[in-house]
C-alpha positions as CSV (number, residue, x, y, z in Angstrom):
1,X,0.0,0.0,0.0
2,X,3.1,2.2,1.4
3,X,5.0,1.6,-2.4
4,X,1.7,2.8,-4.3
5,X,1.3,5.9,-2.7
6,X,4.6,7.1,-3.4
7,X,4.6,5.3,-6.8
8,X,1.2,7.4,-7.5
9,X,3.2,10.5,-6.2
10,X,6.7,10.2,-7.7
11,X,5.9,8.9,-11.0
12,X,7.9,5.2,-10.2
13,X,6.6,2.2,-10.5
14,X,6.1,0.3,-7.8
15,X,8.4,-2.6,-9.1
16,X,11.2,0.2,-8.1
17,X,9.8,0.4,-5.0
18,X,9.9,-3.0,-3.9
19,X,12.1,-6.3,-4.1
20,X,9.8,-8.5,-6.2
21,X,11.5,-7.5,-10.0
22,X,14.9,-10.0,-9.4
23,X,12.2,-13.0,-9.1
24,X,9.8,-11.6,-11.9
25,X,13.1,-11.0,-14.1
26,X,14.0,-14.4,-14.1
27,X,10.9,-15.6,-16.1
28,X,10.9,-12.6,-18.4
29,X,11.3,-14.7,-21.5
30,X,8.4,-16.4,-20.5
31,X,6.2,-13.3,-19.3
32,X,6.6,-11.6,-23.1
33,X,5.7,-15.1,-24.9
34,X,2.3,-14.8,-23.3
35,X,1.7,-12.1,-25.8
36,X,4.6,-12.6,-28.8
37,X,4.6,-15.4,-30.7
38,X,8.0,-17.1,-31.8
39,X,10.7,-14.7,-31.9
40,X,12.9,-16.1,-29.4
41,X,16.0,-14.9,-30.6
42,X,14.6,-11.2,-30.4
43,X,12.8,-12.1,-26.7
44,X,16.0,-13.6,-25.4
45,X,18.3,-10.7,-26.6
46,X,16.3,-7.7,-25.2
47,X,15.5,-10.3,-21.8
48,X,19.3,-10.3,-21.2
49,X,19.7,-6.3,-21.8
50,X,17.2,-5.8,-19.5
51,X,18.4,-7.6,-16.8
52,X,22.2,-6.9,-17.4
53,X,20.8,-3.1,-16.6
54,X,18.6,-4.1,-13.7
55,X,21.7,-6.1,-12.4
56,X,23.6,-2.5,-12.5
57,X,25.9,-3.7,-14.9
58,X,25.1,-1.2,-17.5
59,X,25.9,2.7,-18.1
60,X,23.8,4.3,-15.6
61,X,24.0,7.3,-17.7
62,X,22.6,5.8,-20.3
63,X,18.7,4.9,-21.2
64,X,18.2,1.7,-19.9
65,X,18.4,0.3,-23.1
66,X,18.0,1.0,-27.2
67,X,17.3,-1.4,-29.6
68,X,17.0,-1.4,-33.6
69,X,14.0,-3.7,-34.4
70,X,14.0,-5.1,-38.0
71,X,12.5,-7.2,-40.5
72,X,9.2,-7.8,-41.9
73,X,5.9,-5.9,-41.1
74,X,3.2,-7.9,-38.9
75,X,5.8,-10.1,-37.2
76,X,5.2,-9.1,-33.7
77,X,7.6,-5.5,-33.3
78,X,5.4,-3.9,-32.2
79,X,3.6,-6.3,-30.1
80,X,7.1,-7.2,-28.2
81,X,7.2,-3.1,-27.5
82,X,3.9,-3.1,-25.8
83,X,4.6,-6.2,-24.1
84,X,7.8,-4.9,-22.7
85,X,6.1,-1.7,-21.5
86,X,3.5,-4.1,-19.7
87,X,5.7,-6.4,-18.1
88,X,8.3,-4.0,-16.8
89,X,5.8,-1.3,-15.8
90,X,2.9,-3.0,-15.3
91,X,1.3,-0.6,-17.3
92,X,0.6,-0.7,-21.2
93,X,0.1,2.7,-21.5
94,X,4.2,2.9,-20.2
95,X,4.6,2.7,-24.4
96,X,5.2,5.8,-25.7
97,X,4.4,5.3,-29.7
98,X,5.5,8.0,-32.0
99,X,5.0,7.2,-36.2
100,X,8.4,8.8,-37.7
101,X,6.5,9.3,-41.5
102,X,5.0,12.1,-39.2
103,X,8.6,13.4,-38.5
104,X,10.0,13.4,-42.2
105,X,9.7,17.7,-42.9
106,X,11.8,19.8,-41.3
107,X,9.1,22.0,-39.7
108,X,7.8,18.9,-37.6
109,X,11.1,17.9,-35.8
110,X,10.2,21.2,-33.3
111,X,6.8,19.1,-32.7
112,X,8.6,16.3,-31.1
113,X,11.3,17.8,-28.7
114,X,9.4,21.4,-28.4
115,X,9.0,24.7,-30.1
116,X,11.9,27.1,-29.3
117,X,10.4,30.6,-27.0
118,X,8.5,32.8,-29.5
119,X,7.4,30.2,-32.2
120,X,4.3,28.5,-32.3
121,X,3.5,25.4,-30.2
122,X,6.3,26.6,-27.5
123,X,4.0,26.7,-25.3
124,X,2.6,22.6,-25.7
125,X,6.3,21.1,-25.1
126,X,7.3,18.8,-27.3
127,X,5.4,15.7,-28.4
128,X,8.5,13.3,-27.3
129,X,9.9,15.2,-24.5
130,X,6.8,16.5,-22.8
131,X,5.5,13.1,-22.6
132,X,8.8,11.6,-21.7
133,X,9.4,14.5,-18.1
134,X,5.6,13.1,-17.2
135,X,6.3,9.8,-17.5
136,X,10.0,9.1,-17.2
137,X,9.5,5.0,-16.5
138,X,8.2,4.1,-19.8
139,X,8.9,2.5,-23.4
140,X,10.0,5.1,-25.7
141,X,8.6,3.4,-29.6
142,X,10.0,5.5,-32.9
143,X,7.7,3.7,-35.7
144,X,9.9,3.2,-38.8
145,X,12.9,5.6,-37.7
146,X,13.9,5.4,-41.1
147,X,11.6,7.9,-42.5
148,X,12.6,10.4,-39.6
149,X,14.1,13.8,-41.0
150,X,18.0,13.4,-40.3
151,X,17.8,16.3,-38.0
152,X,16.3,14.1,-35.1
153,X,19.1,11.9,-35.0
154,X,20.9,14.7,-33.4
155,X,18.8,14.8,-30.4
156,X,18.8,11.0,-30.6
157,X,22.2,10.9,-30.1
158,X,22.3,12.7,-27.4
159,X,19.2,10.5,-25.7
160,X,21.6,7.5,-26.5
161,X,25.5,8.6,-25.0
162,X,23.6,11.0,-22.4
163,X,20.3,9.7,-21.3
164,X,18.7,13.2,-21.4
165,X,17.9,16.0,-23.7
166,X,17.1,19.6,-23.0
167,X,13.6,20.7,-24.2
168,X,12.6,23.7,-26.2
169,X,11.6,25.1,-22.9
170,X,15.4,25.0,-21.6
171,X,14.1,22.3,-19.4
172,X,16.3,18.8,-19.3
173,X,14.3,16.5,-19.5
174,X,15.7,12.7,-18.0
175,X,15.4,9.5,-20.2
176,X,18.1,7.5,-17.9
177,X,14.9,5.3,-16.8
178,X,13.6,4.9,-20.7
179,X,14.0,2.2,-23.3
180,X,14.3,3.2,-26.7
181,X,13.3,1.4,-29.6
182,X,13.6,2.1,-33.2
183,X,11.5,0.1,-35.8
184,X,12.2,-0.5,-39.3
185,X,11.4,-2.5,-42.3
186,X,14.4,-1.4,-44.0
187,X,16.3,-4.6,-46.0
188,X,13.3,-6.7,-45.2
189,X,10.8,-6.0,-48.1
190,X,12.8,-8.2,-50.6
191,X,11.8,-11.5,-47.9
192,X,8.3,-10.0,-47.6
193,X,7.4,-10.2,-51.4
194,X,8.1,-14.2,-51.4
195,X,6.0,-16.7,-51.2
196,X,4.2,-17.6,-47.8
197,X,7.3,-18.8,-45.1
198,X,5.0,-21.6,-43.9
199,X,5.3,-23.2,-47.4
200,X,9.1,-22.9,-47.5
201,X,9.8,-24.3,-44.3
202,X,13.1,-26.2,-45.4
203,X,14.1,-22.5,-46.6
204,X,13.6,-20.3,-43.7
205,X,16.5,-20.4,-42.2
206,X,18.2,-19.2,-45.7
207,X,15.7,-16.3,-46.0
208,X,16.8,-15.4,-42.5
209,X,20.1,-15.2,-43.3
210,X,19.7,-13.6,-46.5
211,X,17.4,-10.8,-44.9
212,X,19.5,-9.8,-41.6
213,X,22.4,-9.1,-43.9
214,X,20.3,-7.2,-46.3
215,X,19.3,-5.3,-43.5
216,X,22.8,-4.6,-41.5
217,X,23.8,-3.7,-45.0
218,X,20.5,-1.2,-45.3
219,X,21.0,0.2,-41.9
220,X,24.5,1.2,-43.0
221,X,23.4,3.1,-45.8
222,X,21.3,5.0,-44.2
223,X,22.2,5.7,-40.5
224,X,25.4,7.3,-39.8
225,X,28.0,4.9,-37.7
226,X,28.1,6.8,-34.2
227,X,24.2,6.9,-34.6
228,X,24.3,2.9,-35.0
229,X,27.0,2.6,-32.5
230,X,25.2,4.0,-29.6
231,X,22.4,1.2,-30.0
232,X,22.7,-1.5,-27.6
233,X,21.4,-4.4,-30.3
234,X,20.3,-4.5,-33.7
235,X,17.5,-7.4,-33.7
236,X,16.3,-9.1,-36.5
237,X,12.7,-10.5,-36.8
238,X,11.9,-13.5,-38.8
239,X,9.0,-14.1,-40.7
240,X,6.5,-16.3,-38.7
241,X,6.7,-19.8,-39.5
242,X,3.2,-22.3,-40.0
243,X,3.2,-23.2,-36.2
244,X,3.2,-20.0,-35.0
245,X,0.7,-18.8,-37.0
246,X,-1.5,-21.5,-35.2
247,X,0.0,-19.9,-32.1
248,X,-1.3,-16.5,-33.0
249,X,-4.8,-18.0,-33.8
250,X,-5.1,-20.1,-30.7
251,X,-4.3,-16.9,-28.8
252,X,-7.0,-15.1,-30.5
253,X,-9.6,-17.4,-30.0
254,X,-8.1,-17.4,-26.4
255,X,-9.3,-14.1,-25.9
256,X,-12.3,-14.2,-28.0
257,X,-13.4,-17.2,-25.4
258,X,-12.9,-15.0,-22.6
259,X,-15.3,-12.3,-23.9
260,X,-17.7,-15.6,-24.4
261,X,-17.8,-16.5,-20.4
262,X,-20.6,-14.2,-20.0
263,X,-23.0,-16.2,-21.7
264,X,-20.8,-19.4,-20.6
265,X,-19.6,-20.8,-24.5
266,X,-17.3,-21.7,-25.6
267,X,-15.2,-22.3,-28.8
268,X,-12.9,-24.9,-30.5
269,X,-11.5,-24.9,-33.6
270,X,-10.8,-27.8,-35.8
271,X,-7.2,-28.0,-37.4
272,X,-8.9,-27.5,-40.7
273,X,-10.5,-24.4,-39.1
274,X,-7.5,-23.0,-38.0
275,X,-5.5,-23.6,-41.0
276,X,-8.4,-21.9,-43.1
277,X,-8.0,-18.7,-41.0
278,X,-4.4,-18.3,-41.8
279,X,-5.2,-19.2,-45.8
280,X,-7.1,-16.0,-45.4
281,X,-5.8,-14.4,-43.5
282,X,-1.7,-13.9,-43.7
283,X,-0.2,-11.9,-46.3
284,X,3.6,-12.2,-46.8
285,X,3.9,-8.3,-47.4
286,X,1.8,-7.4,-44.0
287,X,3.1,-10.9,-41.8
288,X,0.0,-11.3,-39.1
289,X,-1.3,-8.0,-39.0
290,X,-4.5,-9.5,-41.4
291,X,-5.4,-12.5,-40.0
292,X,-7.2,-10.3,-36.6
293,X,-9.6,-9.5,-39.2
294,X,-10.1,-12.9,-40.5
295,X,-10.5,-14.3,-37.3
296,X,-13.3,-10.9,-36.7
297,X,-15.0,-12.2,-39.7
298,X,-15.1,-15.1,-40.8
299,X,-15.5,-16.5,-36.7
300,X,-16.2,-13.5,-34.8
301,X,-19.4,-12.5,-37.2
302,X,-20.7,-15.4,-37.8
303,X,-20.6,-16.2,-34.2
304,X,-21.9,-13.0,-33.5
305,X,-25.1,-13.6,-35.6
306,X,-25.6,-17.2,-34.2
307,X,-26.3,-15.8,-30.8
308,X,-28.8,-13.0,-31.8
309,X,-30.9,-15.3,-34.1
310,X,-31.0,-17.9,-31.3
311,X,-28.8,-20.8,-33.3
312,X,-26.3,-20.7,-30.3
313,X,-27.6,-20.7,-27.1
314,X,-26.1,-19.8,-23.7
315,X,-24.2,-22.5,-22.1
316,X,-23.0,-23.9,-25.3
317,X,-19.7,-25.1,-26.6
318,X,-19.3,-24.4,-29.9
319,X,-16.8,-26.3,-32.7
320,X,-15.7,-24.1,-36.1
321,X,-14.7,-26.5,-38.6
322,X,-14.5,-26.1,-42.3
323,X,-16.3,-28.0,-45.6
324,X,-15.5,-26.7,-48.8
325,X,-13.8,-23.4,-47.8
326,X,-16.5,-22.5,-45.7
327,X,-17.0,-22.3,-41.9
328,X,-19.3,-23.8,-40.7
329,X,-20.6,-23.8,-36.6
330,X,-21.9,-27.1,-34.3
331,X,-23.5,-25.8,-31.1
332,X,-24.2,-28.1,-28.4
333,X,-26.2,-27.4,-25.4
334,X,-24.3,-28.5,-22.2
335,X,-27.1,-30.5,-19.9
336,X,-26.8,-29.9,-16.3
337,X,-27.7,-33.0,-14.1
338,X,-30.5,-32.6,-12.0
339,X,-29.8,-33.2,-8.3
């Protein structure tokens, strides 16, 4: 009670206030797999950072950590941010996202770090840093850095060596208890324009290669070398093989049971079901990203209709299979024994 009153009056979360994070750091791998499917390698590397920083072993001066996230869209980048911002802060909204096609003029880098005195939007702050001094334990996400106008790398390298960056206000504003991390598809659209990875399973490990050193050779050519030399790690995402695409389903219809509780249902796929949904549903240029709305329509919908017309009743479990390409729903009432 003591650590969340002062964590609701200091801005810290109580984690920082208490001794629980060594145990909880321990099973961080398996903490972010809950919500990230595959990408080990990436899950393991940023695990290790973390706790290398917790453990004090890192520049205290420093953020607590910067990462370069590559490779495909729709392969769970984004999804490992907001997972990190949950787990570590207990707080999803701990992920500060900022889209750098936004950032590409010159006139919008004053947006993010604040309008000097006497221009317009001076007094606002800036986008980045305003949002950063009110929330200085938090997950700092620059959506496809790439497309960022080169003048922000200048006040990124001095978030990176210094942990901290003075504001257009003249205030310095503190991102030693931040964790920067940089998306980018560069180098990865070549692998993305293939066929489906599922169907090239034999291959994957070749594509992997082939894409991580398109993409060191990308990020070369278009960041400067103290800019990539201040990052702690460059990760690499793969594209998502056949099994964990039936991951990412299961974990949908996970969810989607969960809403279903309140009228006591619930829902099993077939193999056949599931494999449908990702025929649908993945597309190698957007990786995962699609099959939510498959699952929304072609099981969500249809379900959705079922209930109101009365064909599945409360205290039903339900089975989605597939004949000819179609779904197709089997609701069974569950009968409760009389006593």
């Amino acid at each position: 009670m003591i650590a969340e009153v002062l964590a609701a009056a200091t801005g810290i979360p109580v984690f920082k206030l208490s001794e629980e994070e060594s145990a909880k750091l321990v099973f961080m791998e398996a903490e972010l797999h809950k919500r990230v499917i595959g990408q080990k390698a990436a899950v393991e590397s940023i695990s290790k950072a973390i706790r290398r920083q917790r453990a004090g072993l890192k520049d205290p001066n420093r953020p607590s950590g910067s990462f370069i996230f590559a490779g495909p869209t729709g392969v769970g980048k984004t999804e490992l941010a907001k997972a990190l911002a949950e787990f570590l802060f207990d707080d999803e909204g701990a992920l500060i996202s900022l889209d750098m096609s936004e950032y590409a003029e010159k006139h919008t880098v004053s947006r993010l770090f604040g309008a000097p005195p006497g221009y317009v939007g001076f007094d606002e702050g800036g986008q980045l840093t305003e949002r950063v001094r009110r929330k200085p334990f938090s997950v700092v996400l620059f959506d496809e850095i790439e497309k960022a106008h080169p003048d922000i790398f200048n006040s990124l390298l001095q978030i990176l060596e210094e942990g901290r960056l003075t504001d257009g206000q003249g205030r310095v504003v503190d991102f030693k208890n931040t964790i920067i991390i940089m998306t980018t598809n560069l180098g990865s659209k070549d692998i993305s324009k293939g066929a489906l990875g599922f169907n090239l399973e034999g291959n994957q490990q070749n594509d992997f290669e082939r894409m991580a050193a398109k993409v060191n050779d990308e990020l070369k050519k278009n960041f400067k070398p103290e800019f990539l030399n201040r990052v702690d790690d460059v990760i690499v995402f793969p594209q998502l093989s056949k099994s964990e695409l039936l991951e990412i389903v299961d974990l949908f219809i996970k969810k989607l049971n969960v809403r279903l509780e309140e009228r006591d249902i619930t829902l099993t796929l077939t193999v056949a079901a599931k494999e449908r949904l990702i025929e649908l549903g993945y597309d190698p240029a957007m990786g995962a990203r699609p099959l939510r709305r498959a699952v929304q329509r072609e099981i969500e919908d249809k379900i959705s209709e079922s209930i109101l017309q009365g064909e599945i009743k409360n205290a039903s479990d339900v089975v989605a299979d597939v004949v000819a390409g179609e779904f197709i729903f089997t609701s069974n009432v569950r009968v409760i024994a009389s006593i």
